[in-house]
N, C-alpha and C positions, 0 to 999 in steps of 0.2 A: 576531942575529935567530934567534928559535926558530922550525923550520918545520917541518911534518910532515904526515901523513896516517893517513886510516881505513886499518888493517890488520888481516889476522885472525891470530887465535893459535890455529886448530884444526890446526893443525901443530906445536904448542908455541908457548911465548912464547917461548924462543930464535930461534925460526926466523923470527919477528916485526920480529928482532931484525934480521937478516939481510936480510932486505926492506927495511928502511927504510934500510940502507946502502944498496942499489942504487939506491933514488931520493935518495939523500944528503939524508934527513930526519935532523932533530936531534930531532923527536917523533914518537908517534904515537899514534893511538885503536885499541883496541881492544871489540868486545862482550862484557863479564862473561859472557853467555851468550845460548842461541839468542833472539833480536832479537823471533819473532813469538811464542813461546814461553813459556819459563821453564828447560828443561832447561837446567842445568850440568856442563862438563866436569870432572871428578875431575883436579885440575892436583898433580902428583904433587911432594913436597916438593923430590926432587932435581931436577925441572924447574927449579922458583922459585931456587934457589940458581943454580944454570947462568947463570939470566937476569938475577940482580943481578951475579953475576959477571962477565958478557961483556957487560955493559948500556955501558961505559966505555970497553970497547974501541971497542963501536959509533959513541961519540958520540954517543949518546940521550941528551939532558937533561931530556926531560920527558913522561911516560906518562900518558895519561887512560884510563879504563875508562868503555865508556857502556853505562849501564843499559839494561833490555827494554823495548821499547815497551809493553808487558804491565803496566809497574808503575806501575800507577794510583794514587797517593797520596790524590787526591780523590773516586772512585768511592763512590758510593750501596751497592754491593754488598757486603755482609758477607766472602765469600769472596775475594773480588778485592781487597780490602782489607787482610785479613789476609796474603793473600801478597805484596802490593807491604811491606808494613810489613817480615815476615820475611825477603822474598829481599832488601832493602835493607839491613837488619843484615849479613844474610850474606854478600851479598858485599863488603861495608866489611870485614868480618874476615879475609874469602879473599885479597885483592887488596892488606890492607894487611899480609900477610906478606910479598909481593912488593912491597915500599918503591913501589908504587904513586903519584903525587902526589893525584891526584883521581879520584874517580868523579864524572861527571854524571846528572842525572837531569831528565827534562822533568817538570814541577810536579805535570800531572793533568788530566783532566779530571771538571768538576762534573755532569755528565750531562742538565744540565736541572734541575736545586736550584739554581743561582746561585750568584756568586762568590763571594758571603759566606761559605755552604754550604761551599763545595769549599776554602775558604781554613781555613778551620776543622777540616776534615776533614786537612787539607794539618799544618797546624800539629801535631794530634793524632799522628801518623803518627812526625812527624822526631821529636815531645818524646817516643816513645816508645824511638825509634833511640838517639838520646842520650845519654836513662837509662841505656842500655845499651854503647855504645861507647865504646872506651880509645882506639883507635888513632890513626896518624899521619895514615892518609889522609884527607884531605877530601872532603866534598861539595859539589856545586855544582847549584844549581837552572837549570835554561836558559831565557835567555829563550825563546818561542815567537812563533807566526806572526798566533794569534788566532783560527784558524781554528777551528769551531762553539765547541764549549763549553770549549776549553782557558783556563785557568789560566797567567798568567804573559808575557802580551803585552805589556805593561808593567812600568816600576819600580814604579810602586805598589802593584799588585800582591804582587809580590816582597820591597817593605819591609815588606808587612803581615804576610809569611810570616816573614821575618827577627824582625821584633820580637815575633812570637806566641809563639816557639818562645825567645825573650828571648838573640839573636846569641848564638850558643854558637863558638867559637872555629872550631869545625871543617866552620861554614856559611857559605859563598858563593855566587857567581852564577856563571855561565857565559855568555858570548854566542855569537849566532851575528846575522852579517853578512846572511844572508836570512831568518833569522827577521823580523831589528828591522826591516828595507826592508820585507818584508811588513806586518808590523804599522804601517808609517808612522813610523818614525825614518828619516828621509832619510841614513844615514849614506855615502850615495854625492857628500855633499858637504860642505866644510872646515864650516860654519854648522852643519850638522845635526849634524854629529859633536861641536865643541864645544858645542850644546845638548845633547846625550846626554850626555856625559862629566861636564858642569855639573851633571847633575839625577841622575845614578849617582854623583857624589861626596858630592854635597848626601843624599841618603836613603840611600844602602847604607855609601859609604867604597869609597876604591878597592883600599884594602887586600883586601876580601873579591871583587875579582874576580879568577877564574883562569886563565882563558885565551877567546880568540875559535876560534869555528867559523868557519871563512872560505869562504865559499860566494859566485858570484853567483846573481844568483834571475833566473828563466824570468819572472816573474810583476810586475805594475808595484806601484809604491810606495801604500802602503796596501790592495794587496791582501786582505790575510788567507789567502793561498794561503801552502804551505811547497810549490816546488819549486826545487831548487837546478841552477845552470846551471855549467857549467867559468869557471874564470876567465877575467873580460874576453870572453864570450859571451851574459850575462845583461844587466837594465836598470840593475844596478847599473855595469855597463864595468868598462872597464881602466881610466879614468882614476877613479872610483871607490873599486876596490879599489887603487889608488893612494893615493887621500887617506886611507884607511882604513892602510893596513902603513906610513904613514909619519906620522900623527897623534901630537902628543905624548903625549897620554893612553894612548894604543893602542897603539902602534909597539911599547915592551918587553913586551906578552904574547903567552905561546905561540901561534900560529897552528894549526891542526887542519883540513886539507882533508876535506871530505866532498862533494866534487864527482862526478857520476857519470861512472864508466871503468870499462871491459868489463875491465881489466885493473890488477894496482896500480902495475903499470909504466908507466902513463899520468899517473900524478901524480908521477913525475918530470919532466915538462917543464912542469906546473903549477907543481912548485917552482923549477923556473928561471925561470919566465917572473915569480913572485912578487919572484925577490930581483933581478932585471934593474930592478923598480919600483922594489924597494928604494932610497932616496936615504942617502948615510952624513952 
């Protein structure tokens, strides 16, 4: 089982690295850059080496980078557009020096143009990235909560984005566990989770998904609220995030806490309390 958590690397990625030993994580997320933002940290070359170097000692097997909430793929605005387009190139090429596996990126919002609009917009964006990127690392679009005019609440959605951009090797999904509850995928039960898995194999391929966000959510099912609760605190439970870390479909991908803690030493008892679920 791949299990890990949100960490920051404004100390280095080495020291990231370091962290995630002490919560005996085998993964973890980090943010490419400042989250409300756009500024990026100048990650100096002998850092990156350092960090593939001692990546193995640590027992990291699997590293995500999460894009800025700033990088709006779908927005109406000329400016705001252009920068999500560019700082998404950019940092695909920053991160995949650093053998990175995936960057995630939330879809967009369509601003009040519609989903058609923002899908379109959405499309335009990645066939631009594309054109232009060689690298290893992947992207992954995430599912979202639904809440006002985002992009991406759904599979269909996100097939329509897949096949716009016409499945390019180096595009998948992403989930997150309070996202789908919000948006009304029941995945807090065995039925709901094999209806998900059945309609994400059926339109995407399981192949193109990367990892789960493993969140419980504050907020009830069908929501359209994104707030996330600590594990087995939320209405998805412990028995929940249960049927979720032990699902055949689901069980072999990476886990990614992003529960909130005042500290990142608190998601080490998250990750025990995860693999305690865990059934072998």
């Amino acid at each position: 089982m791949i299990i890990g958590a949100h960490l920051s690397i404004a100390k280095g990625m080495p020291k990231a690295l370091e962290h995630a030993s002490a919560i005996d994580a085998g993964a973890f997320q980090f943010f490419t850059r400042n989250p409300r933002g756009g500024r990026a940290r100048k990650i100096p070359s002998q850092e990156i080496e350092i960090f593939k170097q001692e990546r193995q000692k640590h027992k990291v097997r699997y590293t995500l980078g999460h894009m800025p909430y700033t990088v709006n793929l779908a927005t109406n605005r000329a400016d705001v557009y252009e920068f999500a387009k560019d700082t998404l190139l950019e940092d695909l090429e920053r991160f995949d020096q650093a053998d990175i596996n995936h960057l995630v990126v939330h879809p967009g919002s369509h601003l009040g143009d519609g989903i058609e609009a923002g899908i379109e917009r959405i499309v335009e964006a990645l066939t631009y990235v594309f054109n232009r990127y060689q690298g290893k690392t992947h992207l992954l679009l995430e599912t979202m909560s639904g809440h006002g005019t985002e992009i991406g609440s759904n599979i269909d959605e996100l097939e329509k984005i897949l096949a716009g951009t016409g499945w390019p090797d180096e595009l998948g999904i992403g989930l997150d566990s309070c996202h789908l509850f919000a948006a009304g995928y029941n995945v807090a039960s065995k039925a709901g989770l094999d209806s998900l898995a059945a309609e994400i194999e059926q339109k995407i391929g399981w192949q193109r998904v990367g990892m789960m966000h493993l969140n419980d959510s504050k907020e009830g099912l069908g929501s359209g609220i994104d707030r996330h609760a600590k594990i087995g605190e939320g209405k998805i439970g412990r028995e929940g995030i249960k049927a979720i870390i032990n699902h055949q479909a689901f069980r072999d991908l990476p886990f990614v806490l992003e529960t909130p803690v005042d500290d990142f030493l608190e998601y080490g008892s998250e990750i025990r309390l995860v693999k305690e679920l865990r059934q072998n």
